[in-house]
N, CA, C and O atoms as CSV, one atom per row, in Angstrom:
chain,resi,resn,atom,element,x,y,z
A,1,UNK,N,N,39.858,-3.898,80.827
A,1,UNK,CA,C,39.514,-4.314,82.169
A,1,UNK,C,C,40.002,-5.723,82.437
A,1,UNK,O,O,40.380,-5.972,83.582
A,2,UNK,N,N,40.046,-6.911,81.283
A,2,UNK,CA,C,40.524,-7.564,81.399
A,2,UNK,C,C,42.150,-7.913,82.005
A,2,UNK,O,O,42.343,-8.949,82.641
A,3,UNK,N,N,43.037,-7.134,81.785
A,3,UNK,CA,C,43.960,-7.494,81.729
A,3,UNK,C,C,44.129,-7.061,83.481
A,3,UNK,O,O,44.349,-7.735,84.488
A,4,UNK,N,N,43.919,-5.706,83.251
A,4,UNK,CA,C,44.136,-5.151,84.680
A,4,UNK,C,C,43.485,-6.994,86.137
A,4,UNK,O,O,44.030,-7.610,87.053
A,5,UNK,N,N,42.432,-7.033,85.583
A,5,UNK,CA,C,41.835,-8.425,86.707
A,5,UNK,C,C,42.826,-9.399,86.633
A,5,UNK,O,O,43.073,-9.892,87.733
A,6,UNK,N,N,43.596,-9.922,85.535
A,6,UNK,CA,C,44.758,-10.784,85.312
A,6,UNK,C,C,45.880,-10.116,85.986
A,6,UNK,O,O,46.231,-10.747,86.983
A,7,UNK,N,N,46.551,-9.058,85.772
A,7,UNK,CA,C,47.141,-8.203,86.601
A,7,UNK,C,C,46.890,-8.608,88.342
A,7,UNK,O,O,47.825,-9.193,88.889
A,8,UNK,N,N,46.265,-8.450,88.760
A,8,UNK,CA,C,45.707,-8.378,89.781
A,8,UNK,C,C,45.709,-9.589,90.114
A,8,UNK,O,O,46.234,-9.856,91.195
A,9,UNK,N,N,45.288,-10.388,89.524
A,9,UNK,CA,C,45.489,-12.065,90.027
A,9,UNK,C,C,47.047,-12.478,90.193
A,9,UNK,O,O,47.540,-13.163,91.089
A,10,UNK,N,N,47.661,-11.899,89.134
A,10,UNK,CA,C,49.332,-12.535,89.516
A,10,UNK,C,C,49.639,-12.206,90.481
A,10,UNK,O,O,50.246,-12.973,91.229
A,11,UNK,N,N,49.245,-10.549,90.945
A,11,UNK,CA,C,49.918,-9.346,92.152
A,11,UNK,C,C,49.731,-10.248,93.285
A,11,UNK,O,O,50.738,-10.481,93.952
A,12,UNK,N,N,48.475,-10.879,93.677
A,12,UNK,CA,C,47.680,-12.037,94.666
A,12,UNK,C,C,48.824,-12.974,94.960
A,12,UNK,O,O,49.630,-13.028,95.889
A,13,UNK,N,N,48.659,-13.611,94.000
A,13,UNK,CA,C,49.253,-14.955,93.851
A,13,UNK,C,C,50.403,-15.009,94.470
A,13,UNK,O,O,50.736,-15.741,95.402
A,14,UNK,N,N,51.597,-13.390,93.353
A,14,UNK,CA,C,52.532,-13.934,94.127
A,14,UNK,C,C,52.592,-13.183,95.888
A,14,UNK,O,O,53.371,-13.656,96.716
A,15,UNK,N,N,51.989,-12.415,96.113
A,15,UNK,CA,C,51.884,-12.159,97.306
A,15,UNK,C,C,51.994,-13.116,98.424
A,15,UNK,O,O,52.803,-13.056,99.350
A,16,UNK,N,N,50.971,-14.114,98.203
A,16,UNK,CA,C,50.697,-15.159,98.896
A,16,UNK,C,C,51.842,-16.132,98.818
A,16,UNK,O,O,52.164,-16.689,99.868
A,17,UNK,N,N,52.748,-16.517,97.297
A,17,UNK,CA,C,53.289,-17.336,97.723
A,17,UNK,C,C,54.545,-16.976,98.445
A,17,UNK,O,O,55.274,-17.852,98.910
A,18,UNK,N,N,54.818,-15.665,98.550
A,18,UNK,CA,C,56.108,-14.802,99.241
A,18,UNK,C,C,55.938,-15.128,100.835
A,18,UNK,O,O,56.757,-14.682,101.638
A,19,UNK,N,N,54.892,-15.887,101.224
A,19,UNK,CA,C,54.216,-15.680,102.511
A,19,UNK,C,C,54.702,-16.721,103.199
A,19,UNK,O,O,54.860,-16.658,104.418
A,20,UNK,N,N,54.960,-17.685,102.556
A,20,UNK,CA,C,55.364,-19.211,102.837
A,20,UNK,C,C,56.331,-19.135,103.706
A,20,UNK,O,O,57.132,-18.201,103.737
A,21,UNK,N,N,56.338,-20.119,104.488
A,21,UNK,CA,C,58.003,-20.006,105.674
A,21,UNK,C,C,58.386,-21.348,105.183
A,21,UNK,O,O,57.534,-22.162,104.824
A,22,UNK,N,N,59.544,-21.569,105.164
A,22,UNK,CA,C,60.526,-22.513,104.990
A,22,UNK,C,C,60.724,-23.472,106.554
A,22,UNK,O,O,60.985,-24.675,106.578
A,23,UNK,N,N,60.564,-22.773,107.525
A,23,UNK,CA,C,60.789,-23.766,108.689
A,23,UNK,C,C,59.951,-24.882,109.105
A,23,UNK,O,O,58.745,-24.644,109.179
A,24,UNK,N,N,60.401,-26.183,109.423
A,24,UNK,CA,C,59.670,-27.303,109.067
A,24,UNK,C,C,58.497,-27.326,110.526
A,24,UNK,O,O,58.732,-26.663,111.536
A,25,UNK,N,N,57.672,-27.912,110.423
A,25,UNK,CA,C,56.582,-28.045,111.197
A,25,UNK,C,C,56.986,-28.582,112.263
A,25,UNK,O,O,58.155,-28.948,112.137
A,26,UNK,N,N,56.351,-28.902,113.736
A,26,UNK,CA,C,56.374,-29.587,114.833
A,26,UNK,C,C,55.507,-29.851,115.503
A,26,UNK,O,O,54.434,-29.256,115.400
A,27,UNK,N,N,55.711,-30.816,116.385
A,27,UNK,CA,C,54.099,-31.544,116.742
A,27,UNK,C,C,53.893,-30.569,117.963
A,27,UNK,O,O,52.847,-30.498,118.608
A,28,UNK,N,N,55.058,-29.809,118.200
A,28,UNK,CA,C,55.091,-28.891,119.417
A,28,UNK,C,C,54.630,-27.351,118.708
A,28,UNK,O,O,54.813,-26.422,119.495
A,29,UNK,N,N,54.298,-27.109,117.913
A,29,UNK,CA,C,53.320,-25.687,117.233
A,29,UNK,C,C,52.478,-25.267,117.522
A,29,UNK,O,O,51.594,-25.605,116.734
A,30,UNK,N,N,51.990,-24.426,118.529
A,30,UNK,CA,C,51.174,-24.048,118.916
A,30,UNK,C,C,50.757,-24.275,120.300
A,30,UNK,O,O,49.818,-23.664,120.812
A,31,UNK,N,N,51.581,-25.308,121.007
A,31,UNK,CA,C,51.134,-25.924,122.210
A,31,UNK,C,C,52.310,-25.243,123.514
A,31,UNK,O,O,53.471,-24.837,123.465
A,32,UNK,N,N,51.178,-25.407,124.734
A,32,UNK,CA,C,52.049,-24.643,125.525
A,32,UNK,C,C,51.608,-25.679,127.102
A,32,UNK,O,O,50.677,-26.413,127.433
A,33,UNK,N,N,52.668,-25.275,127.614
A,33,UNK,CA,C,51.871,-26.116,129.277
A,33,UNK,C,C,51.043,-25.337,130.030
A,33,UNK,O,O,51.299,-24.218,130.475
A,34,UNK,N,N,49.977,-26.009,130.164
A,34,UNK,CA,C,49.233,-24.976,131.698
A,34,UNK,C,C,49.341,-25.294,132.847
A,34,UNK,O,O,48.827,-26.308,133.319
A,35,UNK,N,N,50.098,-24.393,133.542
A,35,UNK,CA,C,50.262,-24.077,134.963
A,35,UNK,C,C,49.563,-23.124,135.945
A,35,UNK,O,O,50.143,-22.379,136.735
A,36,UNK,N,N,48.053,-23.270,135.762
A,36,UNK,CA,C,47.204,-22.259,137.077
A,36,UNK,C,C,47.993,-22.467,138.220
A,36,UNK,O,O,48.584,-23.507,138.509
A,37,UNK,N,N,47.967,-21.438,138.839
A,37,UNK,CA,C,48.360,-21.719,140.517
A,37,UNK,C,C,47.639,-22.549,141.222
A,37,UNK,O,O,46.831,-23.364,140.776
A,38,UNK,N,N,47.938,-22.343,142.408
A,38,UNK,CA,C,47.538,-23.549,143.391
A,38,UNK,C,C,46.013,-23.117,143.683
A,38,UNK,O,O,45.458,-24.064,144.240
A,39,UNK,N,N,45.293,-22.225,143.539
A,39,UNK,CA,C,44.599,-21.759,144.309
A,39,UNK,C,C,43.345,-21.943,142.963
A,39,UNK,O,O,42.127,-21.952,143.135
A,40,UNK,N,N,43.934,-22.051,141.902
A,40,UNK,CA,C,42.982,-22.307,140.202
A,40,UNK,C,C,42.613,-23.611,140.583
A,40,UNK,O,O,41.489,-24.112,140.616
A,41,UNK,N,N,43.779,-24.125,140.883
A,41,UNK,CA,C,44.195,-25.976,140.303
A,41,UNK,C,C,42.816,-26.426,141.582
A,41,UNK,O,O,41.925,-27.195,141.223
A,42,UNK,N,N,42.821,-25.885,142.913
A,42,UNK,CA,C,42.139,-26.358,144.064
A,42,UNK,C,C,40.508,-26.286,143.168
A,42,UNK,O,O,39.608,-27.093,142.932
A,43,UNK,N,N,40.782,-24.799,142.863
A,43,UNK,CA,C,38.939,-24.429,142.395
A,43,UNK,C,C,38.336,-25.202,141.254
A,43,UNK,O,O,37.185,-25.637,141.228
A,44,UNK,N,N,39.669,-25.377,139.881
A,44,UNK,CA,C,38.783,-26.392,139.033
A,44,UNK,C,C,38.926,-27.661,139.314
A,44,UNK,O,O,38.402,-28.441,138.518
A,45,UNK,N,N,39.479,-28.095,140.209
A,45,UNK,CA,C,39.446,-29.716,140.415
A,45,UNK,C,C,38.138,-29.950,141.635
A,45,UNK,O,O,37.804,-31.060,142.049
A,46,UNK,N,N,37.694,-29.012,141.948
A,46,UNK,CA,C,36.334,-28.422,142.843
A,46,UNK,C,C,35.311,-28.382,142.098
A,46,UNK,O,O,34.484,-29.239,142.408
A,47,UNK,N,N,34.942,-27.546,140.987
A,47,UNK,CA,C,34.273,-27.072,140.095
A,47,UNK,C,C,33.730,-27.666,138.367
A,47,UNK,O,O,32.754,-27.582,137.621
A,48,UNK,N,N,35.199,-28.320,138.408
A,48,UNK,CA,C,35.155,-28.999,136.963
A,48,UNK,C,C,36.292,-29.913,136.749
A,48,UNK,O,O,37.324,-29.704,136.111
A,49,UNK,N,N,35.836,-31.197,137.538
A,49,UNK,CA,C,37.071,-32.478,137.684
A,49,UNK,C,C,37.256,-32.927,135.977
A,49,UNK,O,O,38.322,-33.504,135.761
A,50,UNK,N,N,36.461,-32.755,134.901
A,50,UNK,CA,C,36.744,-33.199,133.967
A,50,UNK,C,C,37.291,-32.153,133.173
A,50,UNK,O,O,37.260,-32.498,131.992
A,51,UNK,N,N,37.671,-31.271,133.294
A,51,UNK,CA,C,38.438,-30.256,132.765
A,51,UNK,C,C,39.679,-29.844,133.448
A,51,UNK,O,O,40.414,-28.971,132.989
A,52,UNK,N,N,39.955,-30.612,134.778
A,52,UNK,CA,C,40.912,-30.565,135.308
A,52,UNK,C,C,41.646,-31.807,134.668
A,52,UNK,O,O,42.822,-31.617,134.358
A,53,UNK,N,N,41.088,-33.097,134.422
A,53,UNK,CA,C,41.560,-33.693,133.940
A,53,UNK,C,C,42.421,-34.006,132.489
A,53,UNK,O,O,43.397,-34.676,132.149
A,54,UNK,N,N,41.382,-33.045,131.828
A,54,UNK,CA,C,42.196,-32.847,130.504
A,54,UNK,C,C,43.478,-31.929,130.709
A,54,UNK,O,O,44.556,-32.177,130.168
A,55,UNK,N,N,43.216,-30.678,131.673
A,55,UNK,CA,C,44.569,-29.839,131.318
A,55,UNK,C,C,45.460,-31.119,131.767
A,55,UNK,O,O,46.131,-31.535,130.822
A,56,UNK,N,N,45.624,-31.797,132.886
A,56,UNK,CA,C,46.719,-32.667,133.118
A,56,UNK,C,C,47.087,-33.634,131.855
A,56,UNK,O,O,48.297,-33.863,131.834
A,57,UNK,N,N,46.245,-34.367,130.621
A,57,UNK,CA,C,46.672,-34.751,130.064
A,57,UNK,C,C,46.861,-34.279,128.467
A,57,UNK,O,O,47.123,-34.958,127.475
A,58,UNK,N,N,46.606,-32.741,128.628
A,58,UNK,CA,C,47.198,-31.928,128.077
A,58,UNK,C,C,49.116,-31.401,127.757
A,58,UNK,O,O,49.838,-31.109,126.803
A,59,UNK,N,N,49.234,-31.599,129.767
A,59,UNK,CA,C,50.574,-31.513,129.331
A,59,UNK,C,C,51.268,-32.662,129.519
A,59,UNK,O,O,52.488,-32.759,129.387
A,60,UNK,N,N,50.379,-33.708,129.883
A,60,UNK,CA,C,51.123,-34.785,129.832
A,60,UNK,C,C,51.672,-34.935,128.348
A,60,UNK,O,O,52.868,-34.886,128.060
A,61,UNK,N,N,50.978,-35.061,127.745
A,61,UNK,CA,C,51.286,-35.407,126.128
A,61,UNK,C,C,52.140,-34.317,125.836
A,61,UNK,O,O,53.100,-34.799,125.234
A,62,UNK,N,N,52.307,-32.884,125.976
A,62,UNK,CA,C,53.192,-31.873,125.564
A,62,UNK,C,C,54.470,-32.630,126.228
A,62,UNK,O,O,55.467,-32.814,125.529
A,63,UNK,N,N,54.441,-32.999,127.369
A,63,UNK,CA,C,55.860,-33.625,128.104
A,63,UNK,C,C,56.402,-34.926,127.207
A,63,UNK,O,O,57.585,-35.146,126.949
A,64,UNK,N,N,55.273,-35.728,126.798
A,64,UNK,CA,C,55.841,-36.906,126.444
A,64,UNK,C,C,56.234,-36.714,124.900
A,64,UNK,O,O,57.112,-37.372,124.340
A,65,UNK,N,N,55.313,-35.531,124.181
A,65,UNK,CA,C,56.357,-35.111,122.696
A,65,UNK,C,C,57.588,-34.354,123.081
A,65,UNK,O,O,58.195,-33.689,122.242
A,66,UNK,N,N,58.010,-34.445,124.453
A,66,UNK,CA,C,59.385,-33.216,124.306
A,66,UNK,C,C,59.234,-32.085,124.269
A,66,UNK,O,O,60.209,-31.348,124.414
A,67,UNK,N,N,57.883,-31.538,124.049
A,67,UNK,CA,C,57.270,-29.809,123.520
A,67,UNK,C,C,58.396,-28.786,125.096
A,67,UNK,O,O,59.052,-27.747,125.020
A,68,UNK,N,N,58.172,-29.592,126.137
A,68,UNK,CA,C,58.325,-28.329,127.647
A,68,UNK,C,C,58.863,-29.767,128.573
A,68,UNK,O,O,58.534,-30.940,128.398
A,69,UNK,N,N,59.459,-29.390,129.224
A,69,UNK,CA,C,59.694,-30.130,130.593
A,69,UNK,C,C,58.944,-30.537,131.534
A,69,UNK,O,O,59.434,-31.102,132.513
């Protein structure tokens, strides 16, 4: 039984390390711009000025790393 659990740990291991990507990271990973329409942008800047405020400096900062235009 032993061996088979050792077995089984390498099978893991290398599984996981086959998993790895080689392409290098970016500060733009995961991030995207938000653009509600006009008719969102009216209701949460109505509804929730401090959450309107963050999406704007949300993409401000995506703009100023280069992430989107």
């Amino acid at each position: 039984m032993t061996a088979f659990k050792v077995c089984l740990m390498l099978t893991s291991a290398f599984l996981l390390v086959g998993c790895q990507t080689s392409a290098p990271a970016s500060v733009c990973d995961g991030w995207s711009d938000l653009n509600p329409s006009a008719q969102t942008r009216q209701f949460i800047i109505a509804q929730d000025r401090t959450f309107a405020v963050e999406v704007g400096a949300h993409n401000e900062f995506g703009r100023s790393q280069g992430c989107w235009e």
